[in-house]
C-alpha positions in Angstrom: 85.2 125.6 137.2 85.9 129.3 136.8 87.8 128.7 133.5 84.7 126.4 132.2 82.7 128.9 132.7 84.5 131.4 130.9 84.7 129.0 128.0 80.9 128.6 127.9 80.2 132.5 128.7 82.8 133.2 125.9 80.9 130.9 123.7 77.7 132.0 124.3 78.5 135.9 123.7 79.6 134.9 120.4 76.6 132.7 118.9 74.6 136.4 120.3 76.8 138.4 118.4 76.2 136.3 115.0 72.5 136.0 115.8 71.8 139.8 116.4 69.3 141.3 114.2 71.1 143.7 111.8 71.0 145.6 108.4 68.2 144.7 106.7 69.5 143.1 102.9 68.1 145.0 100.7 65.3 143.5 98.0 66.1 143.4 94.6 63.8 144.7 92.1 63.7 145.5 88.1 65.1 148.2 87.2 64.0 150.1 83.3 65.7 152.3 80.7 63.7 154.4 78.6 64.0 153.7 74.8 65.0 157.0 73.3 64.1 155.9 69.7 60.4 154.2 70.3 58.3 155.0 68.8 59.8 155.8 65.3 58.2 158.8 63.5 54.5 157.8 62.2 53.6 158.4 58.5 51.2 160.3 57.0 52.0 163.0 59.7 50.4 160.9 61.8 49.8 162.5 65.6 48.6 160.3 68.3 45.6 161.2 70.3 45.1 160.7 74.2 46.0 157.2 75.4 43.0 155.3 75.4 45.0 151.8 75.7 48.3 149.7 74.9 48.6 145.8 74.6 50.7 143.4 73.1 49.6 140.6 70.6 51.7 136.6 70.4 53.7 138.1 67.9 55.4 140.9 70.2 53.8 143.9 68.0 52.2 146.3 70.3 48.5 148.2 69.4 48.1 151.6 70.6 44.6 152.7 71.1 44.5 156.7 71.3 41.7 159.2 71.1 42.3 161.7 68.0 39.0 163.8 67.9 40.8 164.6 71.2 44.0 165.8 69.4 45.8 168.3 71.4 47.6 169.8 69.3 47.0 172.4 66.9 46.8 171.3 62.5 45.1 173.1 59.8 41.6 172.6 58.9 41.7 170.4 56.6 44.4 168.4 58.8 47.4 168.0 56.1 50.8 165.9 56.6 52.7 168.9 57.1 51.3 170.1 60.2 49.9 167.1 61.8 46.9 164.7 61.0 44.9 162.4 63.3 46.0 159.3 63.4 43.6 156.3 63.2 42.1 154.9 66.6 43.9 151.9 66.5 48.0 151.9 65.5 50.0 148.7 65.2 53.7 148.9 65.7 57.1 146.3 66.0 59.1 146.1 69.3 61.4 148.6 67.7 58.7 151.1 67.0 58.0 151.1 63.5 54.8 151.7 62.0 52.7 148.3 60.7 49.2 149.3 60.2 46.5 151.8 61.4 42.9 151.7 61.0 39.5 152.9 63.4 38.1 156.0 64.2 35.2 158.1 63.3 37.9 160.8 61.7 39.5 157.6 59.8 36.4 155.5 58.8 33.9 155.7 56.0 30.0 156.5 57.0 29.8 153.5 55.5 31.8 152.2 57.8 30.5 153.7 61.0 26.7 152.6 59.9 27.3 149.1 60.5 28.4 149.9 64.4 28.9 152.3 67.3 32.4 153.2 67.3 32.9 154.7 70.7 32.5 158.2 72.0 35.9 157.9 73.4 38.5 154.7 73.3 39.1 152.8 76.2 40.5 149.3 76.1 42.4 146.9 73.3 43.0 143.6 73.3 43.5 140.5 71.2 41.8 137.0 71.4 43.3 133.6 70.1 42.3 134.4 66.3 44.3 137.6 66.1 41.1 139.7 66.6 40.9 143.1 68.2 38.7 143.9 70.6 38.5 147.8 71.6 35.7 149.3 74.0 34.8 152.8 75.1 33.8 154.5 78.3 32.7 157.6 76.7 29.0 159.3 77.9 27.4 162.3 76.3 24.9 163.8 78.6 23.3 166.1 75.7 22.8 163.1 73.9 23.7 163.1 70.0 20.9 162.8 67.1 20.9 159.0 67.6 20.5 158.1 70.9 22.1 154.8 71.1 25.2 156.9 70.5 24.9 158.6 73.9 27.0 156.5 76.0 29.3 153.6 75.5 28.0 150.6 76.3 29.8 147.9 73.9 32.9 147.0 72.6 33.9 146.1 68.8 35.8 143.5 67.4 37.9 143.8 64.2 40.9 141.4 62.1 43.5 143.0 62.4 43.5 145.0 58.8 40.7 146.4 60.4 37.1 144.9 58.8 34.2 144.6 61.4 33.6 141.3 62.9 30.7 141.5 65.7 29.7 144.4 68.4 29.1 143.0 72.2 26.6 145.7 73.7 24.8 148.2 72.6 24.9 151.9 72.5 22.9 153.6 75.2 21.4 150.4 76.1 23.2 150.3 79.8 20.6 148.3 82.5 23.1 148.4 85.4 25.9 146.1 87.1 23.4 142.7 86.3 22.4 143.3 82.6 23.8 140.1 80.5 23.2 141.9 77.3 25.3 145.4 77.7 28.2 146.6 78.9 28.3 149.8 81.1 31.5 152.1 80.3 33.9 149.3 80.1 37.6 150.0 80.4 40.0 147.4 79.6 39.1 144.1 77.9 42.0 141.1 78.4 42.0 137.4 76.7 42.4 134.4 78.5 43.3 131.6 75.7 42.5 128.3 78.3 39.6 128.8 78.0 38.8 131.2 75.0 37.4 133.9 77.1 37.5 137.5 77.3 37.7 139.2 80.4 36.3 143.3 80.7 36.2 145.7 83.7 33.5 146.6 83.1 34.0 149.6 85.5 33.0 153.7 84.4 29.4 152.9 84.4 29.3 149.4 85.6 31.0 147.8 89.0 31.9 144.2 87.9 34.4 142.0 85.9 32.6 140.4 82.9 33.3 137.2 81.0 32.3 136.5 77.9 32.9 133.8 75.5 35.0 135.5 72.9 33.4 133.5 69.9 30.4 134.5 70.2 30.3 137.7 73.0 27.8 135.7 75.2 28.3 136.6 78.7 29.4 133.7 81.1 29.6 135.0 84.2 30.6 138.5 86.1 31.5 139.7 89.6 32.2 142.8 92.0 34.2 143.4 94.6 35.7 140.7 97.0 33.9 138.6 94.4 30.4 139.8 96.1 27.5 140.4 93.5 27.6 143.8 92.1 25.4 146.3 93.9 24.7 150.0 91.7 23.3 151.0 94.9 26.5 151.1 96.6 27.8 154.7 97.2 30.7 156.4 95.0 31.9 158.4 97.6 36.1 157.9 97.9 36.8 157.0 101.6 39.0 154.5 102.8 37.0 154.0 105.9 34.9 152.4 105.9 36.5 149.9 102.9 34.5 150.1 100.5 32.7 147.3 99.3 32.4 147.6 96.1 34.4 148.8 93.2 34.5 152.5 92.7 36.3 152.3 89.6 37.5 149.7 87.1 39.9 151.2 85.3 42.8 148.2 84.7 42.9 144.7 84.7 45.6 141.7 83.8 45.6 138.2 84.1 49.1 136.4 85.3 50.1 133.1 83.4 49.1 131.0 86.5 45.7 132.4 86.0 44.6 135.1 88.6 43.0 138.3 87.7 44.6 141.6 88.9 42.0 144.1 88.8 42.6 148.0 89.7 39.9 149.9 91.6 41.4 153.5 90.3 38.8 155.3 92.5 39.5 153.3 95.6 43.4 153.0 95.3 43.8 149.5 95.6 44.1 146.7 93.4 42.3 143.8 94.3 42.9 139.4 92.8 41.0 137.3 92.3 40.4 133.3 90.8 39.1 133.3 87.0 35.8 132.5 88.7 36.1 135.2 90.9 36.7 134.4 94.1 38.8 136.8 95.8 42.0 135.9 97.0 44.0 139.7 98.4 44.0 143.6 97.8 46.6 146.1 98.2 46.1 149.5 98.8 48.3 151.4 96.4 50.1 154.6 97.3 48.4 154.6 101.2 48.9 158.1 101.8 47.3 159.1 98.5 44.1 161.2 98.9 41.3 160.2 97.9 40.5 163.0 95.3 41.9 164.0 91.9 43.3 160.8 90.4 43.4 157.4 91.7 46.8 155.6 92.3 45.8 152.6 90.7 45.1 152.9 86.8 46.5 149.5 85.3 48.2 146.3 86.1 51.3 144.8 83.9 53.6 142.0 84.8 57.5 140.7 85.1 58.9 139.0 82.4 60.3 136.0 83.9 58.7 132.4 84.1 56.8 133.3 87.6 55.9 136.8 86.9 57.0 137.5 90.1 56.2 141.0 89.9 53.0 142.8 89.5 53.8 146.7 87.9 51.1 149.1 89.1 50.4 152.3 87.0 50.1 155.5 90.0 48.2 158.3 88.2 48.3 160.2 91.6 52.2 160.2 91.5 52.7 159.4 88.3 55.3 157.0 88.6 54.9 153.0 88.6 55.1 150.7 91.2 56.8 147.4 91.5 54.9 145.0 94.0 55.9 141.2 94.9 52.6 139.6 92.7 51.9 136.9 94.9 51.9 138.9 98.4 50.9 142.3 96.7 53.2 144.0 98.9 55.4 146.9 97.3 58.8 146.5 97.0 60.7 149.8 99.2 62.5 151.8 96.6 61.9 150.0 93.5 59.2 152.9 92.3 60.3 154.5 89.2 59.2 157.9 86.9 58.2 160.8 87.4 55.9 163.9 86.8 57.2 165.5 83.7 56.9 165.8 79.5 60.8 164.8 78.7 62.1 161.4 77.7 61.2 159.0 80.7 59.0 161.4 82.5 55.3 160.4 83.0 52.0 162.9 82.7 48.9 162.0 83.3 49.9 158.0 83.1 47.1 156.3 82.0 47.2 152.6 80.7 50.1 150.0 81.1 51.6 146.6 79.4 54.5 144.7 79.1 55.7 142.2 76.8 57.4 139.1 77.1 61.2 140.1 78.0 59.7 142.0 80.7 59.4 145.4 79.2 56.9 148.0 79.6 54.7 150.1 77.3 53.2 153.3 78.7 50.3 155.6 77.4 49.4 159.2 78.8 46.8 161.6 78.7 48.7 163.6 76.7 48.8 161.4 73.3 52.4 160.2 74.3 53.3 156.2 74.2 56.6 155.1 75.3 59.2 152.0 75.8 60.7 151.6 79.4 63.4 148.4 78.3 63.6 146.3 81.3 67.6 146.0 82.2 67.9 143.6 85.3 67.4 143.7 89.0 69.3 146.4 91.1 72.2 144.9 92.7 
């Protein structure tokens, strides 16, 4: 009996041994390179502004959408090649970085031009629809006011062909009612197409507290929403707590929409980044950076995704830390370790990170405040 018993003890130590909870394994995530040579030297002496947005069109070419009347550099007066001119608004490049195309901008456009719309007081937002269109907005606000006043605060966003001739203007110029007008925008940030459908998607978010969704045909608005997919409420303090949540959005800054169709939107002012259905229900939110304050910059500025088939991760641009981080897209949960970048001007290094997208193969195009865009190749997972 003894000797059965020691059998079955022995046995029994064994299967606790192999069961024991040990070493975590760690969880692989993607892992970037910078690309040294991207972008390739602009002509004309061409100097970006401040990053005002980055997106990538079917064909893999990516449009950068900078600021120059906010040029931080110094040029002579006139600007000449030598030491630097403006370039236009709205800059088309190839996945190796070489200059396509450039058009937009009140420093690049005729008066002409300018008369038949109202190019933003400051760029905020590219994208392209299904006819190779592109849509950019502004969130720009003059409190003085300028000579006209439908030029005192963005409220609209322009669409162009790509060579850059006028198509049709959603909104109007000073014309903001609040988070329920159907006919104006309110400071919108970042506009994203949706081709099931043929929609465009805004945050509508500086002024304004909702996602909108307009037909991008015609510009109609369809339908919009706030936060936890609740109607938008103006009323709603600003103030940047984490308790109580707040229930509405503080600040739209960056939104993306995955392949199986949910919209990531990121609350800058209230760290988080909240999803949603494309009729806005809401289905989760992430707080991003926890111990971040709530002051200075937000942690969450812009969404961009994975490159494989399930997009299985969800790339969040951290203007408080200046780094990106990696979550799992369908949990929102951040991946330990798998942040990347830093605070810094070299190769690489990230300052004042501002807007965020990726292309097909996975990799990542990042704007900063300082008029800097650059490739970060995607190389893997870590092993």
């Amino acid at each position: 009996m003894a000797r059965f018993f020691s059998k079955r003890l022995w046995r029994f130590c064994l299967l606790a041994l192999t069961t024991l909870p040990g070493p975590a394994l760690a969880q692989s995530y993607p892992v970037f390179e910078v690309d040294f040579s991207w972008p390739r030297q602009l002509p004309h002496g061409y100097v970006f502004g401040p990053s005002g947005g980055v997106t990538v069109d079917a064909k893999g070419h990516i449009w950068a959408y900078s600021r120059p009347t906010q040029l931080r550099i110094a040029i002579n007066d006139p600007p000449e090649e030598e030491s630097g001119v403006p370039a236009p608004s709205v800059i088309e490049l190839t996945p190796d970085g070489r200059f396509v195309r450039g058009w937009g901008g009140k420093l690049a456009m005729s008066k002409a031009d300018l008369a038949k719309f109202d190019w933003p007081i400051q760029e905020h937002g590219i994208a392209l629809d299904g006819k190779d269109r592109v849509w950019v907005c502004g969130n720009g606000r003059d409190p003085q006011g300028e000579k006209e006043k439908r030029s005192r605060e963005d409220n609209q966003c322009l669409v162009f062909t790509t060579e850059g001739k006028f198509v049709m203007q959603v909104g109007k110029a000073g014309q903001n009612k609040g988070s329920l007008d159907t006919e104006n925008l309110g400071r919108p940030s970042q506009p994203i197409y949706w081709a099931k459908t043929n929609e465009m998607f805004i945050s509508d978010g500086y002024g304004n507290r909702r996602v909108v969704v307009l037909d991008a045909d015609t510009g109609k608005l369809k339908r919009f929403w706030g936060a936890y997919g609740k109607k938008p409420d103006d009323s709603y303090s600003r103030d940047r707590v984490y308790e109580p949540v707040q229930q509405q959005f503080n600040l739209l800054h960056g939104m993306g929409i995955s392949q199986d169709g949910i919209v990531y939107v990121a609350d800058r002012n209230a760290n988080r980044v909240q999803s949603f259905t494309l009729d806005g229900k809401f289905l989760n939110e992430s707080v991003i950076g926890p111990n971040a304050p709530m002051t200075g910059n937000g942690s969450a500025f812009g969404v961009a995704f994975s490159g494989d088939k399930q997009q299985r991760f969800l790339y969040v641009a951290d203007g408080h830390s200046q780094k990106v981080r990696v979550l799992e897209r369908k949990t929102l949960k951040e991946i330990p370790g798998s942040a990347f970048g830093r605070i810094g001007l070299g190769n690489g290094q990230l300052a004042n990170i501002h807007v965020i997208a990726n292309d097909a193969q996975g990799n990542l195009y990042i704007g900063d405040g300082g008029g800097r865009f650059q490739k970060f190749v995607f190389k893997g997972l870590s092993k």
